[in-house]
matplotlib code that plots the C-alpha trace (Angstrom):
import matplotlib.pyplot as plt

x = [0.0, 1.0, 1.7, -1.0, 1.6, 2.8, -1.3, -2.1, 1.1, 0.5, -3.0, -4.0, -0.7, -2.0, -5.3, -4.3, -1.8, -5.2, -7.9, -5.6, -4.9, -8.6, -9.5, -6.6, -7.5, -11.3, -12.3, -10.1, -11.0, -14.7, -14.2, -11.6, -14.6, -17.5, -15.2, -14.5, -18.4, -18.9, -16.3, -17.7, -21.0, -20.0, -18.3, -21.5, -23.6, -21.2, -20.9, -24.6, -25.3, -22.0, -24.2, -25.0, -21.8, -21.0]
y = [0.0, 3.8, 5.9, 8.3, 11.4, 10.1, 9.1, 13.1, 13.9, 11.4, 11.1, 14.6, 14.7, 11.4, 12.6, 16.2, 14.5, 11.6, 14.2, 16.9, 14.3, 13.1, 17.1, 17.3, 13.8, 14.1, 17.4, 19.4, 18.1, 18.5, 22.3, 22.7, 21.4, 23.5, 26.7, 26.1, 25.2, 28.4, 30.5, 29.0, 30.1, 33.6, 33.9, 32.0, 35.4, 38.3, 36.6, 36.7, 40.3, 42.0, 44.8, 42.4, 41.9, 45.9]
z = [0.0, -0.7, 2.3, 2.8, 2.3, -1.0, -2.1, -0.9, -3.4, -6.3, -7.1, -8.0, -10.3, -11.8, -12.6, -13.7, -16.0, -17.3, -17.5, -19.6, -22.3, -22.5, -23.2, -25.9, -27.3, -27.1, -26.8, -28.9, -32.3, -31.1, -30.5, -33.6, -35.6, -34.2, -34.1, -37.7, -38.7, -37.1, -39.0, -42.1, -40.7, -40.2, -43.7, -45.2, -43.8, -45.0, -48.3, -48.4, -47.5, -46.3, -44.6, -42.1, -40.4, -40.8]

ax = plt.figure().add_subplot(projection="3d")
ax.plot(x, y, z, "-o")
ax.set_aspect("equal")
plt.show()
């Protein structure tokens, strides 16, 4: 068994270093697809009617 000290020490660093690669794995090609969907969006608009975006 881990001492408690090193558990306290250990475990938070563990599952900082688990749950960061999850977001860059899982999550950030999610969000680089929905920011670019909306980018396309946005140009979609002020090709339509460039008044609209000012």
């Amino acid at each position: 068994m881990i001492p408690t000290v090193l558990r306290m020490i250990f475990v938070p660093l563990i599952e900082v270093v688990l749950i960061s690669g999850v977001i860059i794995i899982v999550i950030g090609p999610i969000i680089t697809a929905l920011s670019g969907a909306l980018a396309a969006g946005i140009v979609a608009i002020y090709k339509l009617s460039p008044a609209v975006l000012g």
